[in-house]
C-alpha positions as CSV (number, residue, x, y, z in Angstrom):
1,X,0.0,0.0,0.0
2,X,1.6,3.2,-1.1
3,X,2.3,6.3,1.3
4,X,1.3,8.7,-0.8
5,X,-2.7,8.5,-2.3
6,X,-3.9,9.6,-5.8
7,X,-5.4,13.1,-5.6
8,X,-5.7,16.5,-6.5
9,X,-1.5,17.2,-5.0
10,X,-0.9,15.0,-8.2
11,X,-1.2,18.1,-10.3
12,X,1.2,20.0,-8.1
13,X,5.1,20.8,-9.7
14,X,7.3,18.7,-8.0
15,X,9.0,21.1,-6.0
16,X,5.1,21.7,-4.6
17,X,4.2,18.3,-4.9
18,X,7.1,16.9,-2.5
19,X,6.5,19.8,0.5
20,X,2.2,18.5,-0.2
21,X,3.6,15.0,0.6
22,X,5.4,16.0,3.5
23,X,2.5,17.5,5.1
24,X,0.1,14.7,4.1
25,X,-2.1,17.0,2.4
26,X,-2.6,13.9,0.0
27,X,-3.7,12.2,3.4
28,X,-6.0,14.6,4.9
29,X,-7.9,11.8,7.4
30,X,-5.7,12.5,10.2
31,X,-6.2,16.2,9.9
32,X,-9.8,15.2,10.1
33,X,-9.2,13.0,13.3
34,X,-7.3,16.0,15.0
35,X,-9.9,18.3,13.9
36,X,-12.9,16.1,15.3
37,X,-12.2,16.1,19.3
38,X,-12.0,20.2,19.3
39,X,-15.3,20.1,17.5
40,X,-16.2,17.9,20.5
41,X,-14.9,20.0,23.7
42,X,-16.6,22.9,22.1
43,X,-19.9,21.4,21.5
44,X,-20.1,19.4,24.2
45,X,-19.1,22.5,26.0
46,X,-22.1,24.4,24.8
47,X,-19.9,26.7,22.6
48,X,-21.6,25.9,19.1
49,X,-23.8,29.2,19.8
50,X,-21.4,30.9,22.2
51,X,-19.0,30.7,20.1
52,X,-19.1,28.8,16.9
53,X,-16.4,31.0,15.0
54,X,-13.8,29.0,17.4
55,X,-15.0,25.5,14.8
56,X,-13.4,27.5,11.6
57,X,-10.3,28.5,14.0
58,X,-9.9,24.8,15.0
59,X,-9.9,23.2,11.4
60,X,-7.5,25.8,10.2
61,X,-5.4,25.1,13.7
62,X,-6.3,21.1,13.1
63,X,-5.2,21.1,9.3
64,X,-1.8,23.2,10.0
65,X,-0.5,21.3,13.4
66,X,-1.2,18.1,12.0
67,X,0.7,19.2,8.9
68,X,3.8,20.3,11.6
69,X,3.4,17.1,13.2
70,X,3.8,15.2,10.5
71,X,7.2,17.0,9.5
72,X,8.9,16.5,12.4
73,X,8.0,13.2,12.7
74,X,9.4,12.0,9.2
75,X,12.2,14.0,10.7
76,X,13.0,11.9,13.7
77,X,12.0,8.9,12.1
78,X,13.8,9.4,8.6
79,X,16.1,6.0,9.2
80,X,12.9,3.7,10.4
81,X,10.6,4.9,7.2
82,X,13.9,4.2,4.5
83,X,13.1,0.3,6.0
84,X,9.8,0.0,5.4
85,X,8.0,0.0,2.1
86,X,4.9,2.3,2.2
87,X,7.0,5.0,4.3
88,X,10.8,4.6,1.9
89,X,9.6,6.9,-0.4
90,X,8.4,10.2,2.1
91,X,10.6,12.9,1.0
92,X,12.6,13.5,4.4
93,X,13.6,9.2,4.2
94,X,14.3,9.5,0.3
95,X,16.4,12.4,0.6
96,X,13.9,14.7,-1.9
97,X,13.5,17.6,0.9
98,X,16.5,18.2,3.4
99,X,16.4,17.8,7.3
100,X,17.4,21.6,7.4
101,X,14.2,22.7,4.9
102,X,11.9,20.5,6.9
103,X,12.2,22.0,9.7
104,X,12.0,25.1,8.2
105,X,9.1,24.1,7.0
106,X,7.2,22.6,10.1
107,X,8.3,25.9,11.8
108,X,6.4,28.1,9.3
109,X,3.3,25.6,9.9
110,X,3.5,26.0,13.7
111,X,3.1,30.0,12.8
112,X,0.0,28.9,12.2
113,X,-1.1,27.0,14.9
114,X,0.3,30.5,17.2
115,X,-2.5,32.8,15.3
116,X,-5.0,29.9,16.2
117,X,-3.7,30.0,19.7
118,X,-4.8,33.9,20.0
119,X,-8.1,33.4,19.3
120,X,-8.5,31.5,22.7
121,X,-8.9,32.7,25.8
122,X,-5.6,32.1,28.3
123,X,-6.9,29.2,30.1
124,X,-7.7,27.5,26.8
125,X,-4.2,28.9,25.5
126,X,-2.4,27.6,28.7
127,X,-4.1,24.0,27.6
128,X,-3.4,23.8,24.0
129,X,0.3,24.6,25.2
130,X,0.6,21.3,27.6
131,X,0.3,19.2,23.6
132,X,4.1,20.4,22.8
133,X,5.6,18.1,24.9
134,X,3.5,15.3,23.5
135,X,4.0,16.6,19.8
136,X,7.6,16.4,20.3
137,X,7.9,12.8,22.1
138,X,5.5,11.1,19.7
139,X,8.1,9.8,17.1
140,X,10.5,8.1,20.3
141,X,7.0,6.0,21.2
142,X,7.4,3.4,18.7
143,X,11.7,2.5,20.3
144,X,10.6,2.5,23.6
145,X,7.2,1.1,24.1
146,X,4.7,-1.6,22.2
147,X,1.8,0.8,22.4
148,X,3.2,4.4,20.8
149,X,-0.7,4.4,19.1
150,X,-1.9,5.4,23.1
151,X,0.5,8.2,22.7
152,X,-0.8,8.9,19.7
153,X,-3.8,8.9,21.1
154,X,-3.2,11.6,24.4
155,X,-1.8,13.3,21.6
156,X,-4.7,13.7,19.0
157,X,-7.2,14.4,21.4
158,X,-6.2,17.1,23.1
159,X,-7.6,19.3,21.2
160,X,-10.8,18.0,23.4
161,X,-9.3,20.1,26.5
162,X,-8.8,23.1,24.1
163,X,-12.4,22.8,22.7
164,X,-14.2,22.5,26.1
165,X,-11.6,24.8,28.0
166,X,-12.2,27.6,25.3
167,X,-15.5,27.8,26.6
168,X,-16.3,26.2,30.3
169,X,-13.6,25.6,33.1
170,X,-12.6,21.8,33.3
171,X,-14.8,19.3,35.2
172,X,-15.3,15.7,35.1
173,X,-16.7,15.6,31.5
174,X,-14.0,17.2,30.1
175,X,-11.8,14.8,31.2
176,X,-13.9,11.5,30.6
177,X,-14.6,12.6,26.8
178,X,-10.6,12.9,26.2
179,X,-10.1,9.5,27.9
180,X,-12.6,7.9,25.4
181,X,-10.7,9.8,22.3
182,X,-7.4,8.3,23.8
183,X,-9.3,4.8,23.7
184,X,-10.9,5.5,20.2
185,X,-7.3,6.4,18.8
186,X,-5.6,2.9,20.3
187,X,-8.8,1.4,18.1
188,X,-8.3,3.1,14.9
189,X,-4.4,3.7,15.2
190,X,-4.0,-0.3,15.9
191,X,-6.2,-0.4,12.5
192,X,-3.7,1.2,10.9
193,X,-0.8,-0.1,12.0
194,X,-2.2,-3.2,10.3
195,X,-0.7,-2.1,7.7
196,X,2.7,-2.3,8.3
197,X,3.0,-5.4,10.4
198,X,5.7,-7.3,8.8
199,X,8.0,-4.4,7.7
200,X,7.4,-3.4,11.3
201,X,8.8,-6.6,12.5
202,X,11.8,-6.5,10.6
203,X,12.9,-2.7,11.3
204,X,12.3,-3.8,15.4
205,X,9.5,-0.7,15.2
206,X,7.0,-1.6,17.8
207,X,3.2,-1.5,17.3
208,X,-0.3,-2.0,19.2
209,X,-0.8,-4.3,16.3
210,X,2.2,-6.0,17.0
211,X,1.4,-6.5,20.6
212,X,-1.8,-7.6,20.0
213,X,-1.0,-9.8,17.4
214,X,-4.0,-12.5,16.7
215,X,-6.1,-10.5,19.1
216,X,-5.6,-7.5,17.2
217,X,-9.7,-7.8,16.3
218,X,-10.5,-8.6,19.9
219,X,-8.4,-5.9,21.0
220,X,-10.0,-2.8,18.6
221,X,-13.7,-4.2,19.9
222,X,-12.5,-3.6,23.5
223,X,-10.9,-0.2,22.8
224,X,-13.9,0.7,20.7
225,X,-16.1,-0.5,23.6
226,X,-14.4,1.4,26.4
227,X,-14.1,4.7,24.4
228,X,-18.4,4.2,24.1
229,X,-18.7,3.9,27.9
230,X,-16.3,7.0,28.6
231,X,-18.1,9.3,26.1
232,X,-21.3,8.4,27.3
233,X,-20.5,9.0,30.7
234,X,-19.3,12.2,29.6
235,X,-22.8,13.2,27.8
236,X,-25.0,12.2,31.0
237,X,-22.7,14.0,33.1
238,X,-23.5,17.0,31.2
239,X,-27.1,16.3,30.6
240,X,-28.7,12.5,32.6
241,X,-31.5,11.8,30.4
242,X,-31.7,8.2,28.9
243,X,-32.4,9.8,25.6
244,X,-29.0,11.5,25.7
245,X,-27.6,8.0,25.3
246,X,-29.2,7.5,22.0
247,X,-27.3,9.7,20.4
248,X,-24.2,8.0,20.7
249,X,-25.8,4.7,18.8
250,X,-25.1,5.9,15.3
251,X,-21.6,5.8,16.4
252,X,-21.7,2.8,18.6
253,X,-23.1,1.1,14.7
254,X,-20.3,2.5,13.1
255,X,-17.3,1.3,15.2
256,X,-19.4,-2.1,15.7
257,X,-19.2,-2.5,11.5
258,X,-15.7,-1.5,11.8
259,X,-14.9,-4.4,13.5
260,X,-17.2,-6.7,12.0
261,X,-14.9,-5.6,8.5
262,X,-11.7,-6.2,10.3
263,X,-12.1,-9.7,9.7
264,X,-10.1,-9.1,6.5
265,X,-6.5,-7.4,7.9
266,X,-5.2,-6.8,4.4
267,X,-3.5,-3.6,3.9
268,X,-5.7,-2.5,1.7
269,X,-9.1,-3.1,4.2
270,X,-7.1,-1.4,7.0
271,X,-6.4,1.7,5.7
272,X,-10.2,1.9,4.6
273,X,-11.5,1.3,7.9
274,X,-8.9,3.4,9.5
275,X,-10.1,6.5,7.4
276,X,-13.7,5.9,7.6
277,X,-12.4,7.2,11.1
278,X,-13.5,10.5,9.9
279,X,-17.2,9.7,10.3
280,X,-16.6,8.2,13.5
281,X,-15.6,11.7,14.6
282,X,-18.4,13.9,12.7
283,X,-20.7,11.0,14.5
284,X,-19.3,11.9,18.0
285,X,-19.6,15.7,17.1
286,X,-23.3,15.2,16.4
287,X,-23.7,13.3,19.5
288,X,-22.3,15.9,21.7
289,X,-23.8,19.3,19.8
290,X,-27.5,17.3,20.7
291,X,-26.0,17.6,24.0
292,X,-24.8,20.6,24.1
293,X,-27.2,22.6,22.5
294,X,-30.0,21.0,24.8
């Protein structure tokens, strides 16, 4: 399965084309999964009609971070990706784009995310600040541990603390809806990392999928389950009607065909159910604007 999808970057120079790559603008999905959990925070916070503006601030924050992230890591992890085949040909590993421009680079992306961090207030400013040291120690997960896709995962849902902090002060729900997006992320990023299982083995990079092995089915049902039980938690909290509940069955149907598809791990299978992720998340921002706008 190729790095690099067939889209609209095709058409690009390839000057362009290389720096598109680097930011996975080819890939947008996991701009889409760090966009989805600010939507969250701020709905579930009540801030769709207090402040709605702060959703076009967030995707523009979402798309550009994401983009930063992804520089630095094919940065750090240049050696790793030259050793496995869907990651050999990312411009930082094949030597198309320098260390030196790439960082260049990923700083004038981060410029971004700092005009995104002024729109906040300072306690949702002091928040989205505590992500840097996770941004920065992502790419060491996959050396020194067998589940780097749970970093990952207190990674790409922070932007839940930012959305909810931006409007209310942190509480309970706050905290119980990023624990289920960690637990969503070790379902979908495990799903991924599918993928790459047996170049994985053979460049020693360590995976969820890895760990998990056989059980890797088994193991995306029970993270799938848990993040269901934290998020609904999180929506009675805020509002303890039964009916509240129902909104989170869409989504609970969703992850429940996900797994019900993982029966086939191919490559190809994985990275379709790892990007239908992206309804996953518009599904959980539905569930939590009928919340907070109730």
């Amino acid at each position: 399965m190729p790095d690099s999808l067939p889209g609209w970057t095709d058409r690009l120079p390839p000057r362009p084309l290389a720096y598109a790559r680097l930011a996975r603008l080819d890939r947008p999905a996991g701009s889409w999964l760090l966009f989805w959990p600010c939507g969250w925070g701020l709905a579930l916070a009540g801030g769709l009609v207090a402040d709605g503006l702060l959703l076009l601030w967030f995707a523009a924050g979402s798309l550009a971070m994401r983009a930063a992230g992804c520089v630095w890591n094919d940065i750090v992890d240049r050696d790793l990706d030259a050793q496995v085949a869907r990651t050999r040909s990312r411009p930082v590993a094949s030597g198309v784009i320098s260390v030196r421009a790439a960082l260049v680079f990923a700083v004038a992306l981060s410029l971004i995310g700092l005009a995104v961090l002024l729109q906040l207030r300072p306690l949702a400013q002091m928040v989205a600040l505590g992500s840097i040291a996770l941004v920065a120690a992502y790419p060491f997960m996959k050396r020194i541990t067998w589940w780097p896709q749970a970093w990952l995962g207190l990674t790409f849902n922070w932007g839940a603390l930012v959305g909810y902090a931006a409007i209310s002060a942190p509480d309970a729900p706050m905290a119980l809806l990023y624990a289920g997006g960690v637990a969503w992320t070790l379902g979908y990023d495990t799903i991924y990392a599918l993928q790459d299982i047996e170049d994985d083995a053979i460049a020693g990079i360590k995976s969820s999928a890895r760990a998990l092995g056989p059980a890797a089915r088994r193991g995306v049902a029970g993270f799938y389950a848990l993040a269901l039980l934290l998020w609904g938690a999180a929506l009675w909290l805020v509002r303890p009607d039964p009916l509240v509940l129902a909104a989170l069955l869409p989504l609970a149907a969703h992850l429940g065909w996900q797994v019900w598809r993982l029966s086939d791990a191919g490559p190809a299978n994985a990275l379709m159910l790892f990007r239908t992720n992206r309804s996953a998340g518009l599904l959980m921002f539905a569930a939590c604007a009928v919340v907070g706008l109730a």
